[in-house]
Short mmCIF file of the C-alpha atoms (twelve columns), coordinates in Angstrom:
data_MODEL
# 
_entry.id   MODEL 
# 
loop_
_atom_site.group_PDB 
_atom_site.id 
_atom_site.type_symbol 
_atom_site.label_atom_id 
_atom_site.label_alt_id 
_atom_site.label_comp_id 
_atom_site.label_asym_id 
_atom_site.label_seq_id 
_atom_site.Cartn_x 
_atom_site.Cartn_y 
_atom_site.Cartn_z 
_atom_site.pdbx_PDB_model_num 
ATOM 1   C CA . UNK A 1   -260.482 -37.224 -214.822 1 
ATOM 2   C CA . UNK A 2   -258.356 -40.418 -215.658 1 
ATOM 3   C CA . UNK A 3   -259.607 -43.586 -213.949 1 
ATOM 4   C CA . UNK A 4   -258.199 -44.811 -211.003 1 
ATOM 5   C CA . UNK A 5   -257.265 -48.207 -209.816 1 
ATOM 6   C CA . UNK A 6   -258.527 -48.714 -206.386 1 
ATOM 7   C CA . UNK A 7   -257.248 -50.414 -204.737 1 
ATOM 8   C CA . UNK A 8   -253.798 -51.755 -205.980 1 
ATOM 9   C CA . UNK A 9   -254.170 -55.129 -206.944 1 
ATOM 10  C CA . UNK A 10  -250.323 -55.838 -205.850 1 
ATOM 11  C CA . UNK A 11  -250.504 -53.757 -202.320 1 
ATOM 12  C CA . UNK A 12  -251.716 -56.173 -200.228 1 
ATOM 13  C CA . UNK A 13  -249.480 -58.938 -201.488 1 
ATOM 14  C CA . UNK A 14  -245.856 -56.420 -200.743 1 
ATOM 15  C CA . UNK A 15  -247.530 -55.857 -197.341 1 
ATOM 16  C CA . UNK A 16  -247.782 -59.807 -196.641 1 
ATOM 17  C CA . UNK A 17  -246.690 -60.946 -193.301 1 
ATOM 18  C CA . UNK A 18  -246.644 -57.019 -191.700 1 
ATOM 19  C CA . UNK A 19  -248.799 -55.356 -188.713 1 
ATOM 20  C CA . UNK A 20  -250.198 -51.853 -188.878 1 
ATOM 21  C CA . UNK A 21  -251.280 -49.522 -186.557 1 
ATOM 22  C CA . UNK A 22  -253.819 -46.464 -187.788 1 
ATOM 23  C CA . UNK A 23  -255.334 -43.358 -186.885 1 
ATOM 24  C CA . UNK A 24  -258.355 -43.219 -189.691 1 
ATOM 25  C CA . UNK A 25  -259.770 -39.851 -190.480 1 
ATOM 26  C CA . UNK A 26  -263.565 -40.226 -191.379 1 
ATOM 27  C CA . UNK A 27  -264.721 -36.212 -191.046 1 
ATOM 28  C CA . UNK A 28  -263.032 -33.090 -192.111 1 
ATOM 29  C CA . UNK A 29  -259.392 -34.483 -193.503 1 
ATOM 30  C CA . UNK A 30  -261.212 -36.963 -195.005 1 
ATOM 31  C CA . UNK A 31  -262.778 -34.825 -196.704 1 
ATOM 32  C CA . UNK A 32  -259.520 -32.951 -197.888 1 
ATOM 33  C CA . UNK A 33  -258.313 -36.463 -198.415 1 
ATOM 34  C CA . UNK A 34  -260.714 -36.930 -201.103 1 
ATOM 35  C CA . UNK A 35  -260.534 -33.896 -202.761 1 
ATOM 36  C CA . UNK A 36  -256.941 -33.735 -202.893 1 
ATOM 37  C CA . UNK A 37  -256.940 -37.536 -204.276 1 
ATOM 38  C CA . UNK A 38  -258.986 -36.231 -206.941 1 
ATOM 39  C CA . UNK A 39  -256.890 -33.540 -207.976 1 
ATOM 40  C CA . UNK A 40  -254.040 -34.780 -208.000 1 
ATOM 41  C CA . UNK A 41  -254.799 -37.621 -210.420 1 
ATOM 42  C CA . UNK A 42  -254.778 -35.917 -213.398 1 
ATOM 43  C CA . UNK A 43  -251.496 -35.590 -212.807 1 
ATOM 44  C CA . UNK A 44  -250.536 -38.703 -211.979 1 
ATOM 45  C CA . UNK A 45  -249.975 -41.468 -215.177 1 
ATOM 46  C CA . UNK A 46  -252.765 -44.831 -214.822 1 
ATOM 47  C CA . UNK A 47  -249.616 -46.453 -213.499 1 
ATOM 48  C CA . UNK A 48  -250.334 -44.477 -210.115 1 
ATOM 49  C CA . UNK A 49  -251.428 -46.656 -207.071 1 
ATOM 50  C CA . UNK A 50  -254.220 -45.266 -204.365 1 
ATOM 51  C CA . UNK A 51  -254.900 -45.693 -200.864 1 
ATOM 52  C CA . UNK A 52  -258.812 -46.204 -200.229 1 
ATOM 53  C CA . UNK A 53  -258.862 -44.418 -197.095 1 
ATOM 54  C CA . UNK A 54  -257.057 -41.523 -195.589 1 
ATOM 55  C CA . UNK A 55  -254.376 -42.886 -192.629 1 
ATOM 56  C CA . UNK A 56  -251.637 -41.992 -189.861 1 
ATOM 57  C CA . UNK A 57  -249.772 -44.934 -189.772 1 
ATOM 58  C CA . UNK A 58  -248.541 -45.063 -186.316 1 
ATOM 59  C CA . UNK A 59  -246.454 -48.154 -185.955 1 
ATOM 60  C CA . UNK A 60  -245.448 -50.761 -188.290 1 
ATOM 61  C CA . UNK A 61  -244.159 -54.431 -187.641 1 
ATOM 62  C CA . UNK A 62  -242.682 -57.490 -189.936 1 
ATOM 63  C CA . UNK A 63  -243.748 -59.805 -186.536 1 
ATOM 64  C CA . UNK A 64  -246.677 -62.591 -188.422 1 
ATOM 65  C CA . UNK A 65  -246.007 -65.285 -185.758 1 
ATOM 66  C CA . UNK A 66  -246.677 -62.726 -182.437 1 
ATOM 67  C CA . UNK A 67  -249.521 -60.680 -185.019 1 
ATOM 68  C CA . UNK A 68  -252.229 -61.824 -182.279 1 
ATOM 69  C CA . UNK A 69  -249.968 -60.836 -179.166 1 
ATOM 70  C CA . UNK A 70  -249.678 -57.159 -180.912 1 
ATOM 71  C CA . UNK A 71  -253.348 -57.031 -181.410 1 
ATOM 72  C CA . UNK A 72  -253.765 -57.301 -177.593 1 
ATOM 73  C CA . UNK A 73  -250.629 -54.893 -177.015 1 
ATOM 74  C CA . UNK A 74  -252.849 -52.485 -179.132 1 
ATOM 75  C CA . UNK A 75  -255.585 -52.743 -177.923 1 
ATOM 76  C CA . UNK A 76  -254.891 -52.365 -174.143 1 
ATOM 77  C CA . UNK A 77  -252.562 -49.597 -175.366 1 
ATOM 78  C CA . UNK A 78  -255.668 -47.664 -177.118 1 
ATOM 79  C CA . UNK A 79  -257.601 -47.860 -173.587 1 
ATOM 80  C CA . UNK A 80  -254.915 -46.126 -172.191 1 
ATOM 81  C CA . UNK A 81  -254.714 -43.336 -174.971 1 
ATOM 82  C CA . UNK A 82  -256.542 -40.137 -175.319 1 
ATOM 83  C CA . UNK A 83  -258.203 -39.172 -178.816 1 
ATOM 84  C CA . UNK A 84  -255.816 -37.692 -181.360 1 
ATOM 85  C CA . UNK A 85  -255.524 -34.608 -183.328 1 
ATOM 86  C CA . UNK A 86  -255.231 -34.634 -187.051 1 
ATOM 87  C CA . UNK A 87  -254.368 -31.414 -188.596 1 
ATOM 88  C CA . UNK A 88  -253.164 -31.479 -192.183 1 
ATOM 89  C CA . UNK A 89  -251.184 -28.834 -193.772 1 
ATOM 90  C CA . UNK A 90  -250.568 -29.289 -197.391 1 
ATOM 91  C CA . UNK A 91  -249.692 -31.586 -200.348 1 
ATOM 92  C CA . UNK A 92  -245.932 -32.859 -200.461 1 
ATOM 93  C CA . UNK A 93  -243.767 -35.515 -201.792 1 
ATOM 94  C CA . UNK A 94  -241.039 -37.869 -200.528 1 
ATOM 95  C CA . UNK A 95  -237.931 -37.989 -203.042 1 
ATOM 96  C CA . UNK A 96  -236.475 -41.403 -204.782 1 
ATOM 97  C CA . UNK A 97  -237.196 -43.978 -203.544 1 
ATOM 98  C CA . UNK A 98  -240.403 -43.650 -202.634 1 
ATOM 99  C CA . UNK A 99  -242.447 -41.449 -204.871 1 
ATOM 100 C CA . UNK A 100 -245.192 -40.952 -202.539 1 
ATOM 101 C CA . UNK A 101 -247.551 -37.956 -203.090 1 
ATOM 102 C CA . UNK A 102 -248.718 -37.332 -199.462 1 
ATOM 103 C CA . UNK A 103 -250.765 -34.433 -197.156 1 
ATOM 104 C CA . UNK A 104 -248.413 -33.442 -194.674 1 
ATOM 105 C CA . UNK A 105 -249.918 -33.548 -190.866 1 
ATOM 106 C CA . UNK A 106 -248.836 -31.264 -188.106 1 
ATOM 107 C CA . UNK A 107 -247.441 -33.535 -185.085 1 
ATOM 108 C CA . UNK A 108 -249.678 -32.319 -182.611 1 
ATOM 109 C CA . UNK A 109 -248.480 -33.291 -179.242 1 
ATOM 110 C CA . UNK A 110 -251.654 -36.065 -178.968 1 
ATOM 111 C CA . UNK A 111 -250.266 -37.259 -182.378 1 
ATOM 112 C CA . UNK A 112 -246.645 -37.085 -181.438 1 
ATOM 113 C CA . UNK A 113 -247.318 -38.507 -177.909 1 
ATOM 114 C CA . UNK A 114 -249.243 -41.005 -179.275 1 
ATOM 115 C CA . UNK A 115 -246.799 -41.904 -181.669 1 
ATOM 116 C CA . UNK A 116 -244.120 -42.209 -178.398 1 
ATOM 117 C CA . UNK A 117 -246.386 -44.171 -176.295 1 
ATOM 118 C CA . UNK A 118 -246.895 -46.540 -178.685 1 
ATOM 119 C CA . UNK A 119 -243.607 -47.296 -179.845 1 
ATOM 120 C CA . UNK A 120 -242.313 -48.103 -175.958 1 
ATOM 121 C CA . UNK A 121 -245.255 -50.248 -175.444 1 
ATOM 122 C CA . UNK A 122 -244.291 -52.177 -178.572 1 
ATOM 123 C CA . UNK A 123 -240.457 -51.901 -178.205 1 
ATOM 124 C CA . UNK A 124 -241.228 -53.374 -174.014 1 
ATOM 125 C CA . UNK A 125 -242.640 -56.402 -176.024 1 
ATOM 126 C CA . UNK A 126 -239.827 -56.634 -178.461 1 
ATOM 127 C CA . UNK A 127 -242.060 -57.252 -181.535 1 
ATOM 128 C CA . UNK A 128 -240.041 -56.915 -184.706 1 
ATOM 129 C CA . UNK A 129 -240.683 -53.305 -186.327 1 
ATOM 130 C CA . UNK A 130 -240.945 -52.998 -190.033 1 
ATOM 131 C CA . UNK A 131 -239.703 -49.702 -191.830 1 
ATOM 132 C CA . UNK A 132 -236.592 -47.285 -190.677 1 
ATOM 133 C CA . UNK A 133 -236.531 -46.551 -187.313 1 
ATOM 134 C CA . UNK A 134 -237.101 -42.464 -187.049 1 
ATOM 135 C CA . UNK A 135 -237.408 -40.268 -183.200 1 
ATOM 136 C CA . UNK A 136 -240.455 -38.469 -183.291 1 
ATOM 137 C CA . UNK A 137 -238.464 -35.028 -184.165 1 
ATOM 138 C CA . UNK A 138 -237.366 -36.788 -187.361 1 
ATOM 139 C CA . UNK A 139 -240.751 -38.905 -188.668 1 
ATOM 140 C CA . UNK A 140 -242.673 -36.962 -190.933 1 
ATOM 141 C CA . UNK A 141 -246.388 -37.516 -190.139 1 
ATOM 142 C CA . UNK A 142 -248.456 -37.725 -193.269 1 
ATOM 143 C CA . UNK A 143 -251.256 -38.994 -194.876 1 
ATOM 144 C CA . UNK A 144 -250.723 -41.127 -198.412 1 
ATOM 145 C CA . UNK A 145 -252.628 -39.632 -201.712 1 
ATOM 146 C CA . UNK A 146 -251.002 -41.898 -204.088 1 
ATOM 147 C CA . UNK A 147 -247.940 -43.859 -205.013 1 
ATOM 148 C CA . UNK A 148 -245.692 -43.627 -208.350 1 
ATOM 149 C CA . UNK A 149 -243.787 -46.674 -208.238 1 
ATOM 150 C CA . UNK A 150 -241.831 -46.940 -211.673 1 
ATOM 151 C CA . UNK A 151 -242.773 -43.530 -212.747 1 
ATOM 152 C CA . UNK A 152 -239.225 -42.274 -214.501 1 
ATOM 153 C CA . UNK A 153 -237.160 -39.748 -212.679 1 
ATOM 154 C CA . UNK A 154 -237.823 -36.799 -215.144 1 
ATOM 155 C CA . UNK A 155 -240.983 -37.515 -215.368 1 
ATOM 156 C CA . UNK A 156 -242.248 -37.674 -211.464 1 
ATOM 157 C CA . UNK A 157 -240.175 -34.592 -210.864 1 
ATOM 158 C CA . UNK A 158 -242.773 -32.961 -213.279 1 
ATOM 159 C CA . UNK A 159 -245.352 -34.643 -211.446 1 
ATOM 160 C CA . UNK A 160 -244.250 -33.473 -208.163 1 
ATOM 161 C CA . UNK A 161 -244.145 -30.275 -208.917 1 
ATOM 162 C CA . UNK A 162 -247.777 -29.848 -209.621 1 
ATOM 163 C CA . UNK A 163 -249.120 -31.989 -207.159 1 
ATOM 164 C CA . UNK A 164 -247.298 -29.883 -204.140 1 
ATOM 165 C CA . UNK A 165 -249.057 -26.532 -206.405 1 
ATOM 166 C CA . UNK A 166 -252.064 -27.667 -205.184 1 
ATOM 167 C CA . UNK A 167 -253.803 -26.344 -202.467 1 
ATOM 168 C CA . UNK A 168 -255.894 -27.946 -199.860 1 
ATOM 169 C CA . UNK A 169 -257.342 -26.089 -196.625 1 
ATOM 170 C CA . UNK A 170 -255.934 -26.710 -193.403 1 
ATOM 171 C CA . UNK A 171 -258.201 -28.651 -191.177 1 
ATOM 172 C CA . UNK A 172 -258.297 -30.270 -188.094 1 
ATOM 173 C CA . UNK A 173 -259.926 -33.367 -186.692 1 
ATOM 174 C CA . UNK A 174 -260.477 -35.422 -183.196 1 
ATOM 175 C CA . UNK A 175 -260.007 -38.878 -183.766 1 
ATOM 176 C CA . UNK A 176 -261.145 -41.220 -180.981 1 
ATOM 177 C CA . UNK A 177 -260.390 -44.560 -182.887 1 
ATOM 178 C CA . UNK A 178 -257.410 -46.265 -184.286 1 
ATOM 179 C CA . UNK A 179 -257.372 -49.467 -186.469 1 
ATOM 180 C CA . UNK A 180 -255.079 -52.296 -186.546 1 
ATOM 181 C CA . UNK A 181 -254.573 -54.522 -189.653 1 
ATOM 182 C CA . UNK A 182 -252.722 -57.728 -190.425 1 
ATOM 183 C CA . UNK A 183 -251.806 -58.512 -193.612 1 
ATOM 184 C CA . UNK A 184 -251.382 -62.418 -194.345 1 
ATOM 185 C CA . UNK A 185 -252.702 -63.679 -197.198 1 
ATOM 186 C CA . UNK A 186 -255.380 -60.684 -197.642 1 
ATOM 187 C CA . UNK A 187 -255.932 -58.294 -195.069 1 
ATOM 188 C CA . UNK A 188 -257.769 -58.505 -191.715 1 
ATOM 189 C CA . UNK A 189 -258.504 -54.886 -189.610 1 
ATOM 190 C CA . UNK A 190 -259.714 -54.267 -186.130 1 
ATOM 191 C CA . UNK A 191 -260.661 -51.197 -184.604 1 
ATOM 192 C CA . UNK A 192 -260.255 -49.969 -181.063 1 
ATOM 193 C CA . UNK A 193 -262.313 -46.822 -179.614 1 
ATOM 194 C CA . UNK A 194 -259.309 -44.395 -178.038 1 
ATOM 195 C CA . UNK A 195 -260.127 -43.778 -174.217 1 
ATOM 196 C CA . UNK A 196 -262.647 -41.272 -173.472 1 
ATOM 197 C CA . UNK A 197 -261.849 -37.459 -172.835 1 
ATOM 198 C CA . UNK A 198 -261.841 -36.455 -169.316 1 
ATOM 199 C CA . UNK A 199 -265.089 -34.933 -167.456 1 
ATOM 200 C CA . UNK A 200 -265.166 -31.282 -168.364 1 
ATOM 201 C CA . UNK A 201 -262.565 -31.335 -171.370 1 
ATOM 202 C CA . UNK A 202 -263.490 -29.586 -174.160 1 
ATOM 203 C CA . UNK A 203 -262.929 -30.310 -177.670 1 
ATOM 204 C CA . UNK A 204 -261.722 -26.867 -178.745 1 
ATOM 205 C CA . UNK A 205 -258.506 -26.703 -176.666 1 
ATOM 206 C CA . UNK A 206 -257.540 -30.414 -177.773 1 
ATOM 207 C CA . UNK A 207 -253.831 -30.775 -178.836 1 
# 
């Protein structure tokens, strides 16, 4: 297997002066992450890019001046919210421009509601978003493998091909955190726990 560079030494420097807001996977799709990630790169040219950790990105903002007023949005926001189900379905790719190699997650209604719930909290505050602005029926939830920046047409349409021939198991996770990270000048991260599950819910019927 070809060597990868982890992480990209340009990535935080093109994410300069943005916000993030992540659900983090550390059990099961983690686990797919990884193996997936590993597959996949001997398809992929040393050019490739890789995310070190498996992430929903749930919101995204181009706001540095208010970055410390949407830390505290996000965080009172994650006491509010109930854990979130991660369920990943398979390996796919987004077309030109992009070039992304990605696992494909099912919105789950915790996912999709907390994708909602934290875009009006954010939008009531007016903080500047970053990225195209997508209703939940239209975002594609997904989890980055690797990006092919500068790979030539021809040649990622090859690549795409047998990266979305590979098959990963479907799992499913309950994730009770979510992270925030600010990118200026390097990259700072904060986690918040998700509020706890009701007395008497169970696990097994989580959505």
């Amino acid at each position: 297997m070809a060597e990868r560079p982890l992480p990209a030494p340009d990535l935080a420097a093109s994410l300069d002066g943005k916000q993030f807001v992540m659900v983090v996977p550390n059990g099961a799709v983690r686990e797919v992450f990884t193996a997936a990630q590993r597959r996949i790169c001997d398809y992929l040219p040393l050019t490739a890019t890789y995310p070190v950790f498996p992430h929903v990105t749930l919101g995204s903002y181009a706001d540095p001046g208010r970055a410390g007023m949407i830390e505290r949005a996000v965080e009172d926001w994650a006491a509010r919210q109930q854990p979130i189900a991660v369920e990943t379905l398979g390996i796919e790719t987004f077309p030109d421009p992009f070039r992304v190699v990605y696992l494909r997650c099912r919105a789950t209604p915790s996912l999709a509601a907390a994708f909602m719930s934290l875009r009006a909290r954010t939008k009531a505050e007016s903080f500047v978003p970053f990225g195209p602005h997508r209703t939940v029926e239209e975002h594609v939830f997904h989890i980055s493998l690797a990006y092919g920046d500068g790979i030539p047409a021809a040649e990622w349409k090859k690549i795409a091909e047998a990266c979305c021939s590979s098959a990963v198991p479907h799992v499913r996770e309950r994730v009770q955190q979510v992270r925030f990270a600010v990118f200026a000048g390097g990259e700072a991260t904060r986690t918040f726990a998700l509020r706890s599950s009701p007395l008497g819910h169970s696990d097994s019927g989580l959505s």
